[in-house]
C-alpha positions in Angstrom: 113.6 119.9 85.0 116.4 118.1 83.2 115.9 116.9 79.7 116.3 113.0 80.0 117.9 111.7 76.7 115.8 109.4 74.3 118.5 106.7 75.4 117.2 106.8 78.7 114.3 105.5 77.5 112.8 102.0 77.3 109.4 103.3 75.6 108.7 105.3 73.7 105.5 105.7 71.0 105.3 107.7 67.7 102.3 110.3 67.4 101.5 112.5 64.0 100.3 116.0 64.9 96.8 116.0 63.6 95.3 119.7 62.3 92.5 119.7 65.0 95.7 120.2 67.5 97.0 123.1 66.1 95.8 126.6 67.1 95.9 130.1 66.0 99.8 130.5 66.2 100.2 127.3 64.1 101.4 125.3 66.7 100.6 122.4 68.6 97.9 124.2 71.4 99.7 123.7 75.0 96.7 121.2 76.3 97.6 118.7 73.8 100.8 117.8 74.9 98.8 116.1 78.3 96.8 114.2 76.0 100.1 113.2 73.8 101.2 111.5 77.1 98.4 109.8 77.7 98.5 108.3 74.8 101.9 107.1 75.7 101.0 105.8 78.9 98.0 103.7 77.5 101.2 102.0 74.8 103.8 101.9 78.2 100.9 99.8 79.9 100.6 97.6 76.7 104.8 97.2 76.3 104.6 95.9 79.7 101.5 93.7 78.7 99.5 94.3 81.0 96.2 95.8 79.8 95.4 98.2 82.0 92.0 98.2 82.6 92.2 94.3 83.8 95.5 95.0 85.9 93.9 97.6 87.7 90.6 95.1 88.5 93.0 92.1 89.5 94.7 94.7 92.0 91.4 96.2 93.0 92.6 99.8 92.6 93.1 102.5 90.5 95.6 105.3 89.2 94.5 108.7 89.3 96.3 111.8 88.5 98.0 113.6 91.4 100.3 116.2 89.4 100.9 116.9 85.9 103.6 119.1 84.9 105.3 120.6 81.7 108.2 122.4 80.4 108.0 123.7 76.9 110.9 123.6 74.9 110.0 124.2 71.2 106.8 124.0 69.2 105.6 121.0 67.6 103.6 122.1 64.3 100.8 120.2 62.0 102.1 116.7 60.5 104.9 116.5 62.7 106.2 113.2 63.8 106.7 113.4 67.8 108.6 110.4 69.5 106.4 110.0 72.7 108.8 108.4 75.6 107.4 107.2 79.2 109.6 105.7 81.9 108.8 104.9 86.0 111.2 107.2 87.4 110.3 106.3 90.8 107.7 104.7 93.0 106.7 105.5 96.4 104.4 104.0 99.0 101.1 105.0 97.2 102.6 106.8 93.8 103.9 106.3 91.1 106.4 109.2 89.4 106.6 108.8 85.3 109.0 110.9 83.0 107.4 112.0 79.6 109.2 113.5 77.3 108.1 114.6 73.3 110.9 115.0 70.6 110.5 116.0 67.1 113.5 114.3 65.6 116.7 115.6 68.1 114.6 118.2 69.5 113.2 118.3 72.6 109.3 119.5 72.3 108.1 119.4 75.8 109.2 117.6 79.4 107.0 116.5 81.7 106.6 114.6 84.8 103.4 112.5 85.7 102.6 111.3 89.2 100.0 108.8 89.9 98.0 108.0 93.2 97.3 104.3 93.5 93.8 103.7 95.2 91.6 101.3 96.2 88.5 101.2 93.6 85.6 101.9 95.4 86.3 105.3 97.9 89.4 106.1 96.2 91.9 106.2 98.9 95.2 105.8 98.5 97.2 102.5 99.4 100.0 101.0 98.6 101.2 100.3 95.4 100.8 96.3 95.2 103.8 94.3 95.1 103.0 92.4 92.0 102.8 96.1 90.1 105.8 97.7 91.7 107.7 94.7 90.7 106.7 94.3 87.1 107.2 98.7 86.4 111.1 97.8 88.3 111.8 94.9 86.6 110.5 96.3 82.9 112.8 99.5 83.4 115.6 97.1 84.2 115.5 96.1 80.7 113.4 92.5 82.1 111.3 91.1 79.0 107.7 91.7 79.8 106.8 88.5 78.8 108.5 85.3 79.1 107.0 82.2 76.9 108.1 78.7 77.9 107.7 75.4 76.3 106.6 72.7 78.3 104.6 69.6 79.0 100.7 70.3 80.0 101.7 69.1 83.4 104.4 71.2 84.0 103.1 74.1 82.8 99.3 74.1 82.6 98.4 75.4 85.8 99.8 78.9 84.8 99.2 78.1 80.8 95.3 77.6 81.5 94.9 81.2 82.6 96.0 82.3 78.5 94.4 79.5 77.2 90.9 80.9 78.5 
């Protein structure tokens, strides 16, 4: 697996290494790491403002794990301050392909890829990723703004303005 650099990297999130993560050999215990992307992924979803929970309701699917995969580099110790980054590498017919990576400062910590299964939400079988999502991860790691605010009159824009308003 190649180490991406951090410029390669629209998003990243800041994590301090608590005690409880810490094992025996005074380092950050391997399992963590998984949770440490999570994290990140929950703070990609809001950088791209959409709260996941309601995104994934509005599609009528769900992400679930397919693979998750590591690569050690160094150790990350108690009270360290990890850089957290997340991008969409790539996106299939029904995945989605993520690459995490962890730095303390210049140094890589741990790489890792992340590949999600879109499915529908009841019988969890996997379809295609929807347009509307494939289109906002594409445009977001094209550098788009997430978000776009426009000033208007009611009638112009209130038909797509009533949806924030409520």
């Amino acid at each position: 697996m190649n180490t991406p650099n951090r410029t390669d990297f629209r998003f990243s999130e800041r994590l301090r290494v608590r005690w409880s993560e810490v094992d025996a050999q005074k380092v950050v215990f391997n399992a963590h790491y998984l949770s440490y992307f999570d994290t990140a992924i929950a703070g990609y979803w809001r950088a791209l403002a959409l709260p996941y929970e309601a995104t994934l309701a509005a599609l009528d699917g769900d992400l679930f794990v397919r693979k998750a995969s590591l690569e050690y580099r160094s150790s990350a110790r108690y009270d360290d301050l990890l850089d957290v980054g997340i991008r969409c590498r790539r996106i299939g017919n029904s995945s989605i392909s993520f690459d995490a990576v962890a730095w303390r400062g210049a140094t890589t910590v741990v790489a890792g890829e992340l590949v999600y299964v879109f499915t529908d939400a009841a019988g969890q079988v996997p379809r295609p990723v929807p347009a509307a999502l494939r289109t906002a991860l594409e445009r977001y790691e094209a550098g788009a703004p997430a978000v776009e605010v426009k000033v208007g009159r009611w009638a112009e824009l209130g038909r797509d303005a009533q949806a924030i308003r409520s």
